[in-house]
Biopython code that builds the backbone (N, CA, C, O; Angstrom):
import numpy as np
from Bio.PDB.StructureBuilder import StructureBuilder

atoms = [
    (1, "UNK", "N", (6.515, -6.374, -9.614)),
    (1, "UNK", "CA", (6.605, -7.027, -8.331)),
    (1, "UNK", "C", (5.228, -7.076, -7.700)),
    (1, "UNK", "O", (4.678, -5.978, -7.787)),
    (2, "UNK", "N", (4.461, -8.040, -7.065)),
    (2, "UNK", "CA", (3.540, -8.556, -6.211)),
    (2, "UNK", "C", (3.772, -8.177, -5.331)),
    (2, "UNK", "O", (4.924, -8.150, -4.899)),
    (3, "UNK", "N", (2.586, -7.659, -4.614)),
    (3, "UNK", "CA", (2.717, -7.963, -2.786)),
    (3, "UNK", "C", (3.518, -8.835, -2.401)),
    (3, "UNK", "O", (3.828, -9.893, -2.948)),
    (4, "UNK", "N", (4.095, -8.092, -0.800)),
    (4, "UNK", "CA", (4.877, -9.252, -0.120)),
    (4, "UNK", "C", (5.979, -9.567, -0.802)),
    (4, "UNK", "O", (6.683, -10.169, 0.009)),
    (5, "UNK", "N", (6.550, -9.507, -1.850)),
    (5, "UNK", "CA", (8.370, -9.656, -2.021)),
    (5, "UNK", "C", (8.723, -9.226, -1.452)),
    (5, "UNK", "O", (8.139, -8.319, -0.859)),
    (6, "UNK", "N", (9.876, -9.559, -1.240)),
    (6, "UNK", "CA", (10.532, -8.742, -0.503)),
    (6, "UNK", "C", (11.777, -7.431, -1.315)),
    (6, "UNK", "O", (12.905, -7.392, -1.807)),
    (7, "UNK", "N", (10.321, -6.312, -0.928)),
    (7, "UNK", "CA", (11.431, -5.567, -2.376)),
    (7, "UNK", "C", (12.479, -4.791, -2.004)),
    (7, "UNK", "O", (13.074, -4.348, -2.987)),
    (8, "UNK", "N", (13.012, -4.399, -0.782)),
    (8, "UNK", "CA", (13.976, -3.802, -0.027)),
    (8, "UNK", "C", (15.538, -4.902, -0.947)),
    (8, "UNK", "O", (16.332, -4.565, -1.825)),
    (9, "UNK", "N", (15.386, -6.028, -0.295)),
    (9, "UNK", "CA", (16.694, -6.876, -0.904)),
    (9, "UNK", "C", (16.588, -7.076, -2.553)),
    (9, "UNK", "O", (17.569, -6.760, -3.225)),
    (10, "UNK", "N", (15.634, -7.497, -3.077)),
    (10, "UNK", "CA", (15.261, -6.983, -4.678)),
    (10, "UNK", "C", (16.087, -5.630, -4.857)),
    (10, "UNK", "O", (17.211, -5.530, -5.350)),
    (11, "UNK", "N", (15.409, -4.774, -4.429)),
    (11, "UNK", "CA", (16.253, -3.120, -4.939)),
    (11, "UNK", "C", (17.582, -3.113, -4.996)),
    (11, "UNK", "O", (18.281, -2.924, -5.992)),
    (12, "UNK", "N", (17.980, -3.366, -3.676)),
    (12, "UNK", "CA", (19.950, -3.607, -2.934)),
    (12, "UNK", "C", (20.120, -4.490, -4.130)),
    (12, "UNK", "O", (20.563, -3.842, -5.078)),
    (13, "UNK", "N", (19.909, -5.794, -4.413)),
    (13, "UNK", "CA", (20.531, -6.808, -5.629)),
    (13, "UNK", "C", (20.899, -5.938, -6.672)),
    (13, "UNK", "O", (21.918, -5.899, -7.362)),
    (14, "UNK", "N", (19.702, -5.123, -6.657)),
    (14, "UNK", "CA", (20.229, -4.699, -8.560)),
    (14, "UNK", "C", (20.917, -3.863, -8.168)),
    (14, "UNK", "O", (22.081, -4.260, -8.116)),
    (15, "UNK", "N", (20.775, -2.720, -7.806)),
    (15, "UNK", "CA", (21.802, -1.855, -6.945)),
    (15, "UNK", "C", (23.304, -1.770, -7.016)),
    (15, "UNK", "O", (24.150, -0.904, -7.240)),
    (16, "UNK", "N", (23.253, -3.229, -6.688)),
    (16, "UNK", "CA", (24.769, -3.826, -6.049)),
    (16, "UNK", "C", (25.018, -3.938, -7.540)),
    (16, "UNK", "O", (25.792, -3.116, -8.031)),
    (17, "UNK", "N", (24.290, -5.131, -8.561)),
    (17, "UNK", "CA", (24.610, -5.668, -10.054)),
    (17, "UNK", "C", (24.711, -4.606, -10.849)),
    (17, "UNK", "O", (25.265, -4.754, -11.938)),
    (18, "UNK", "N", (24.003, -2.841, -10.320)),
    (18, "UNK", "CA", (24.272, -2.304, -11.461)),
    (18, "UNK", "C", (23.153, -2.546, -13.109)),
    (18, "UNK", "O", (23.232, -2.393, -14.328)),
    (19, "UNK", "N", (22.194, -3.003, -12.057)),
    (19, "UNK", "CA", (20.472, -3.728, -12.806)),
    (19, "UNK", "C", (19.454, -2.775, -12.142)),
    (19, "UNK", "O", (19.147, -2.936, -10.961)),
    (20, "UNK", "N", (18.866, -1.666, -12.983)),
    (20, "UNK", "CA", (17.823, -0.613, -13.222)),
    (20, "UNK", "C", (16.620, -0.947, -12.259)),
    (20, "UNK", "O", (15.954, -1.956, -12.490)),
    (21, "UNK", "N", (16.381, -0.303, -11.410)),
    (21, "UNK", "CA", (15.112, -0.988, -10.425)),
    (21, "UNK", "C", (14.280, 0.002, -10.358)),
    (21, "UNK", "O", (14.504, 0.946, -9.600)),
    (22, "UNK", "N", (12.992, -0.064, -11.281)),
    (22, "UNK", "CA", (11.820, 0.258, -11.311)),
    (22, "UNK", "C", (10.564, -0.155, -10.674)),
    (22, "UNK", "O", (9.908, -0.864, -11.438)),
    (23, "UNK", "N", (10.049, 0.028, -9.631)),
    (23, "UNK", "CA", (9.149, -0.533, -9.058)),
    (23, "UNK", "C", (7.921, 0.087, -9.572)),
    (23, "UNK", "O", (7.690, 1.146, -8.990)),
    (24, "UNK", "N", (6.959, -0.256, -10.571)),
    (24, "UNK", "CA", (5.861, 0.196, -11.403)),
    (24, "UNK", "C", (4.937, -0.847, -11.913)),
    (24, "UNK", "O", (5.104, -2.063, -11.830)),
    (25, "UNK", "N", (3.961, -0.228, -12.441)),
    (25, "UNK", "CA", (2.653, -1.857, -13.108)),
    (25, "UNK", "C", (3.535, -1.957, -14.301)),
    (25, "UNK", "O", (4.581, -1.353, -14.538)),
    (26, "UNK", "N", (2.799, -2.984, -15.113)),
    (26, "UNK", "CA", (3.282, -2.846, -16.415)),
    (26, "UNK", "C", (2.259, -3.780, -16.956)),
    (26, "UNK", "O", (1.417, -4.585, -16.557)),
    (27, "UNK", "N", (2.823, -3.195, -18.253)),
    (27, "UNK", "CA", (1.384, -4.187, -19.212)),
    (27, "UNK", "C", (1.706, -5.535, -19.656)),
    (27, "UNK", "O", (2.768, -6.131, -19.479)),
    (28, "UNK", "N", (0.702, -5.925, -20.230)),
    (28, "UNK", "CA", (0.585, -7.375, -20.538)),
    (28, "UNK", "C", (1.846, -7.230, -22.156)),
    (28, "UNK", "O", (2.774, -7.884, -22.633)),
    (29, "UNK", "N", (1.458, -6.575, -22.312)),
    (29, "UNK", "CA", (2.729, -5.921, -24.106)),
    (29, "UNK", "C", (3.944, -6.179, -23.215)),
    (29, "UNK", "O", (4.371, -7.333, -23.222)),
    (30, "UNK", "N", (4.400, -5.516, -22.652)),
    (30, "UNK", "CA", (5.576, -4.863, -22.295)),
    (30, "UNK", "C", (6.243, -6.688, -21.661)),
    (30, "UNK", "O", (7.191, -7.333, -22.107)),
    (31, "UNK", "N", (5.409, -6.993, -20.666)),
    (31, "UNK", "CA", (5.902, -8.499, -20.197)),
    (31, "UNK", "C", (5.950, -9.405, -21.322)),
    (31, "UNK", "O", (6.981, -10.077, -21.344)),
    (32, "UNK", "N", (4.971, -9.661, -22.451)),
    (32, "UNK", "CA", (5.704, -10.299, -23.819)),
    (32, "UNK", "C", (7.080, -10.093, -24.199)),
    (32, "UNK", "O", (8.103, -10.752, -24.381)),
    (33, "UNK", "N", (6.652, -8.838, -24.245)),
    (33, "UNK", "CA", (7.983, -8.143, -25.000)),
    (33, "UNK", "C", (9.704, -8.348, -24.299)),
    (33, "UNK", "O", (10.782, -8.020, -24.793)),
    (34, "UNK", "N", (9.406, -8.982, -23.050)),
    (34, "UNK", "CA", (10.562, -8.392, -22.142)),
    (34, "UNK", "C", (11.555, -9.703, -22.703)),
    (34, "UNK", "O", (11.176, -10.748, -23.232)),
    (35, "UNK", "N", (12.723, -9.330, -22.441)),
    (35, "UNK", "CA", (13.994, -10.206, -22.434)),
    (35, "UNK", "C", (13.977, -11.140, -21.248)),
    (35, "UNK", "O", (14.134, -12.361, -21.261)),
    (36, "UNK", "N", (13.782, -10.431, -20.335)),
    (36, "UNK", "CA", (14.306, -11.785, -19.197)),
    (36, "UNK", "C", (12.369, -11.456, -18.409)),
    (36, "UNK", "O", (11.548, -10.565, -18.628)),
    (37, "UNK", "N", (12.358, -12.073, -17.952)),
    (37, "UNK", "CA", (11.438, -12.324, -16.564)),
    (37, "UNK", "C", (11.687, -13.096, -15.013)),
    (37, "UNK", "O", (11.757, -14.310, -14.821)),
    (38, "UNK", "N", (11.749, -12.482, -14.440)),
    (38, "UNK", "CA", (12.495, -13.234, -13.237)),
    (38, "UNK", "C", (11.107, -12.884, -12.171)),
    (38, "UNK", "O", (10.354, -11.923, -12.012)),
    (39, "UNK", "N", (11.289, -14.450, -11.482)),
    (39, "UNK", "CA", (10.082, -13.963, -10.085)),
    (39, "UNK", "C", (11.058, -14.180, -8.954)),
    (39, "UNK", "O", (12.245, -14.507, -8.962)),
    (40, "UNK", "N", (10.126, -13.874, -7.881)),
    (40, "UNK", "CA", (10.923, -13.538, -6.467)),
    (40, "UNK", "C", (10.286, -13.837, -5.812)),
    (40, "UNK", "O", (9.254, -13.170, -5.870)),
    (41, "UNK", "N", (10.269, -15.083, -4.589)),
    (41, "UNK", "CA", (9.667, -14.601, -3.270)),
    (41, "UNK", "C", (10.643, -14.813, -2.266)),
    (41, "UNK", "O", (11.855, -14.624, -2.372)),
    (42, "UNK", "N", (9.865, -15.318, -1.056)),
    (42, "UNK", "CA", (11.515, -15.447, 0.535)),
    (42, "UNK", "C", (12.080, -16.906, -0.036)),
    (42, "UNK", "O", (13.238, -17.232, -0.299)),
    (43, "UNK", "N", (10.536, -17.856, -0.154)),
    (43, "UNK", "CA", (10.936, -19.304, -0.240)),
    (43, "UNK", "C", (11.745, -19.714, -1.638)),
    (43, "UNK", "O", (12.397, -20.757, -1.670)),
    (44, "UNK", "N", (11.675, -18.971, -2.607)),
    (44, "UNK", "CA", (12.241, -19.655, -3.913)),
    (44, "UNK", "C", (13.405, -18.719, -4.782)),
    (44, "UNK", "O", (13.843, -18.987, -5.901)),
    (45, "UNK", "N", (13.857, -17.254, -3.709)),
    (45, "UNK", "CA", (14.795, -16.677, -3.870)),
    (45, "UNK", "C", (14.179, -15.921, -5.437)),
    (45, "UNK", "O", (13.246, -15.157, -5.682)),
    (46, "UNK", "N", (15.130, -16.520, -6.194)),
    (46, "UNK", "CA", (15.219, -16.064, -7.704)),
    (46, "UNK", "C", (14.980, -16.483, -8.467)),
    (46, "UNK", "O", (15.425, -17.629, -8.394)),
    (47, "UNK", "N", (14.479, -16.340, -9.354)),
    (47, "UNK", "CA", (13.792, -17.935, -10.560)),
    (47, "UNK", "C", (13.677, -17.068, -11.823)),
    (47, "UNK", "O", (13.174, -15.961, -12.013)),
    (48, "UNK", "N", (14.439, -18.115, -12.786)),
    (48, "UNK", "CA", (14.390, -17.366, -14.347)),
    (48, "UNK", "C", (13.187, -17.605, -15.123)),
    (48, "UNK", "O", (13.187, -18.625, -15.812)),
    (49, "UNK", "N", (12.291, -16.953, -15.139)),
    (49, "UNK", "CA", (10.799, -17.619, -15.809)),
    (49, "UNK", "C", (11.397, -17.254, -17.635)),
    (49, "UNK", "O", (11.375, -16.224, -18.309)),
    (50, "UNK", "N", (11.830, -18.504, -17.882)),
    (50, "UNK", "CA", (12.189, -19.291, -19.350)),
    (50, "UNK", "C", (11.104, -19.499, -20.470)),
    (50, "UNK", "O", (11.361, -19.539, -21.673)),
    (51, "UNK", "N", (9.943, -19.617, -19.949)),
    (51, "UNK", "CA", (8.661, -19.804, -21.063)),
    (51, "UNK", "C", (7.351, -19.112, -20.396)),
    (51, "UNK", "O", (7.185, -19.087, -19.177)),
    (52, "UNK", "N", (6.568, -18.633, -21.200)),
    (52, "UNK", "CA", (5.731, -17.565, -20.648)),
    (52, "UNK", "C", (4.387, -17.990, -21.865)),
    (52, "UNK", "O", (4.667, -17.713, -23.031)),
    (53, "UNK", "N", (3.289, -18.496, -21.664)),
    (53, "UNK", "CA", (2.331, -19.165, -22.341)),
    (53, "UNK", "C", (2.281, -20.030, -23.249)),
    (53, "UNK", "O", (1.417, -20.150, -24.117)),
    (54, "UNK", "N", (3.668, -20.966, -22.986)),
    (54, "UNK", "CA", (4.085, -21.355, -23.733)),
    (54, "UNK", "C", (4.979, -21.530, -24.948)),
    (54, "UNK", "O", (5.190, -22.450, -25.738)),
    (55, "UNK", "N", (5.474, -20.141, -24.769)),
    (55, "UNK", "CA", (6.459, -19.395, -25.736)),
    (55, "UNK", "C", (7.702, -19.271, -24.712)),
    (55, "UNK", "O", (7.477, -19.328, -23.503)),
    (56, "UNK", "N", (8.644, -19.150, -25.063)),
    (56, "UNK", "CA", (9.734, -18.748, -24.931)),
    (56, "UNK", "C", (10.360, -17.416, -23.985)),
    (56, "UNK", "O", (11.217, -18.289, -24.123)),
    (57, "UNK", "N", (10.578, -16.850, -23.602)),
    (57, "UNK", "CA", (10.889, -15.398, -22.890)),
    (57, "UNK", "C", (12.387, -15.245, -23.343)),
    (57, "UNK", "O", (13.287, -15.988, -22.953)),
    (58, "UNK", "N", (12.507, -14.458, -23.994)),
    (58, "UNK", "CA", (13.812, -14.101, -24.624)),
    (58, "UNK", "C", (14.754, -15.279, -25.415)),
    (58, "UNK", "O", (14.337, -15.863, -26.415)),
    (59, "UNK", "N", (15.555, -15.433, -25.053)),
    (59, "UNK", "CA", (16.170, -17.125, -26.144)),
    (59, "UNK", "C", (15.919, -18.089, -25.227)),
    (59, "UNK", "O", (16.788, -18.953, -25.108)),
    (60, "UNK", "N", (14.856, -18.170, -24.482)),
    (60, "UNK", "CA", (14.111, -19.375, -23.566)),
    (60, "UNK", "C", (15.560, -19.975, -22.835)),
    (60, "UNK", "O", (15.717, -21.195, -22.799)),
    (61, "UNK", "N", (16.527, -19.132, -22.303)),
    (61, "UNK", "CA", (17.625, -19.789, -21.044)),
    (61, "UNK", "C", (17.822, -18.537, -19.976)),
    (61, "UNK", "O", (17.741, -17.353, -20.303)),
    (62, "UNK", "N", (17.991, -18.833, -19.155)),
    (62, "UNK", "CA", (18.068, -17.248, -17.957)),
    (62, "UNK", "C", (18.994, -16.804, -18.723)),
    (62, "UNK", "O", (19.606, -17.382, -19.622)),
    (63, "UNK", "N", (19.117, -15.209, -18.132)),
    (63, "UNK", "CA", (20.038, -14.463, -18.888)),
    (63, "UNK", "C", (20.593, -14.125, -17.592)),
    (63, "UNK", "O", (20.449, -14.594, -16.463)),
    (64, "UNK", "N", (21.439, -12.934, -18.206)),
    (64, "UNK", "CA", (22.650, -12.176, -17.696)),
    (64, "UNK", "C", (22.094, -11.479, -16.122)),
    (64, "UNK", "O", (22.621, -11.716, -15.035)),
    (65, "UNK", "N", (20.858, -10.544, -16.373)),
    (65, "UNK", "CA", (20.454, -10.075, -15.237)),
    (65, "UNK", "C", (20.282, -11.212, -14.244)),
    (65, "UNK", "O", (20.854, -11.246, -13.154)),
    (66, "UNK", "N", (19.412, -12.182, -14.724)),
    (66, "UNK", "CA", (19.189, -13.599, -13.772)),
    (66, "UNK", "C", (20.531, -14.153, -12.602)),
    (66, "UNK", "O", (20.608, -14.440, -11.407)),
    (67, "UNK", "N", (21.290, -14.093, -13.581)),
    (67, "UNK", "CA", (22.562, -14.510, -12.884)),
    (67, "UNK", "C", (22.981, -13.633, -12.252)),
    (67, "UNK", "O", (23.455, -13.912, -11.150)),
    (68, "UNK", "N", (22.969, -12.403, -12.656)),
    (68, "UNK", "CA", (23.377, -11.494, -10.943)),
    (68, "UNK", "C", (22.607, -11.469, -10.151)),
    (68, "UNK", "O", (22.933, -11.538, -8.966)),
    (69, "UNK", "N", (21.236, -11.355, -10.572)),
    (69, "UNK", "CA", (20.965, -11.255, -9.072)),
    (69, "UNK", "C", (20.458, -12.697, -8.505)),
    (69, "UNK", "O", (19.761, -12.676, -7.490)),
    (70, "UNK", "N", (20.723, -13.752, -9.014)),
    (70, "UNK", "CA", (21.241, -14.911, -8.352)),
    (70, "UNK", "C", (22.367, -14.980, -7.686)),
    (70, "UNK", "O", (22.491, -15.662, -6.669)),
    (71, "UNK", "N", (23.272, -14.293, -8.188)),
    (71, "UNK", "CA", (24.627, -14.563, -7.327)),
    (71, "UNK", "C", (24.834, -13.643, -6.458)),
    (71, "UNK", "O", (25.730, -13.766, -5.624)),
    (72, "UNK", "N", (23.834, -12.296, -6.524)),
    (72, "UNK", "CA", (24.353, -11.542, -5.335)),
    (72, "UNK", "C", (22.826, -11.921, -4.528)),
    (72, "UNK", "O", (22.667, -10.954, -3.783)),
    (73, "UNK", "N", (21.816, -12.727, -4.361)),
    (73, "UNK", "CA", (21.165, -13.428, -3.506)),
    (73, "UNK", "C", (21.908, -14.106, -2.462)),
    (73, "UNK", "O", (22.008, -13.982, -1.241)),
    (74, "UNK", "N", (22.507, -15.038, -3.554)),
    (74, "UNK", "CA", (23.289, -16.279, -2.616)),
    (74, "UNK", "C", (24.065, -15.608, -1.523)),
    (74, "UNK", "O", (24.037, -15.921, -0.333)),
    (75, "UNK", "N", (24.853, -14.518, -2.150)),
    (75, "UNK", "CA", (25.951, -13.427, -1.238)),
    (75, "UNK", "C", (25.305, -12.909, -0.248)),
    (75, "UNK", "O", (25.906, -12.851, 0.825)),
    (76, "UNK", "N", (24.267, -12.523, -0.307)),
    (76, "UNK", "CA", (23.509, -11.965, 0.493)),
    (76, "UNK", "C", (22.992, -12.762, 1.794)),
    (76, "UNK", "O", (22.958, -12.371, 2.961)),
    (77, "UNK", "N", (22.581, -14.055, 1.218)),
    (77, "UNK", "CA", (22.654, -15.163, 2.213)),
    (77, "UNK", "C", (23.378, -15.431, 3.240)),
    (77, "UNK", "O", (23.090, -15.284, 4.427)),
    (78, "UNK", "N", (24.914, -16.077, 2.478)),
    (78, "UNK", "CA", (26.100, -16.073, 3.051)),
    (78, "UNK", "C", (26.804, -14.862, 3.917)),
    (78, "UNK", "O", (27.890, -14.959, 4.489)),
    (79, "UNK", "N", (26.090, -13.886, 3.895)),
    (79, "UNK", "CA", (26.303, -12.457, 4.516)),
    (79, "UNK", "C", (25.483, -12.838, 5.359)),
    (79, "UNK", "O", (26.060, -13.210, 6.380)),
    (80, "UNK", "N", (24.596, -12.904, 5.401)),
    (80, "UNK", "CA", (23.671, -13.013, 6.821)),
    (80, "UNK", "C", (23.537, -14.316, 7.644)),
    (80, "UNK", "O", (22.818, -14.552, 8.614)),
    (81, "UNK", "N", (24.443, -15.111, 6.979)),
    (81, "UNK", "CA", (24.726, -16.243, 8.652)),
    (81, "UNK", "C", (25.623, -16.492, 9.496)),
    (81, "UNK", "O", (25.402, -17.277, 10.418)),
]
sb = StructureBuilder()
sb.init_structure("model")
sb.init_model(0)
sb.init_chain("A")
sb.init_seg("    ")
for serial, (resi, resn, name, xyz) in enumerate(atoms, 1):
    if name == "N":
        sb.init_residue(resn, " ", resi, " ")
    sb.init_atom(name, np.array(xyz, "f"), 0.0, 1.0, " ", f" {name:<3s}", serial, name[0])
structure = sb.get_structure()
């Protein structure tokens, strides 16, 4: 996570999904290596990052984590209006 996410509602998402929340650096290996990649900010919510230098990020379609905490975003939304 970058400066400025908002990592309070990040944490609660996985939390809620039952999705491991580590807030730590990590290496350039480890982000190859990863299955999913997801970014975050206020304006663009949740986003499945699908290709990563041109390659693929896991079977190049959002996955499973993506979708929860897409859907408990949206909830979260709909909770707060």
């Amino acid at each position: 996570m970058l400066e400025g996410i908002r990592y309070g509602l990040i944490e609660q998402l996985c939390r809620d999904a039952g999705v491991k929340f580590e807030l730590r650096r990590v290496s350039r290996e480890e982000v190859l290596a990863a299955d999913e990649i997801i970014l975050s900010s206020a304006t663009k919510e949740v986003l499945p990052c699908t290709k990563l230098d041109g390659k693929p990020v896991g079977n190049g379609k959002p996955g499973p984590i993506y979708e929860k905490l897409f859907q408990g975003y949206q909830q979260a939304k709909r909770s707060s209006n």
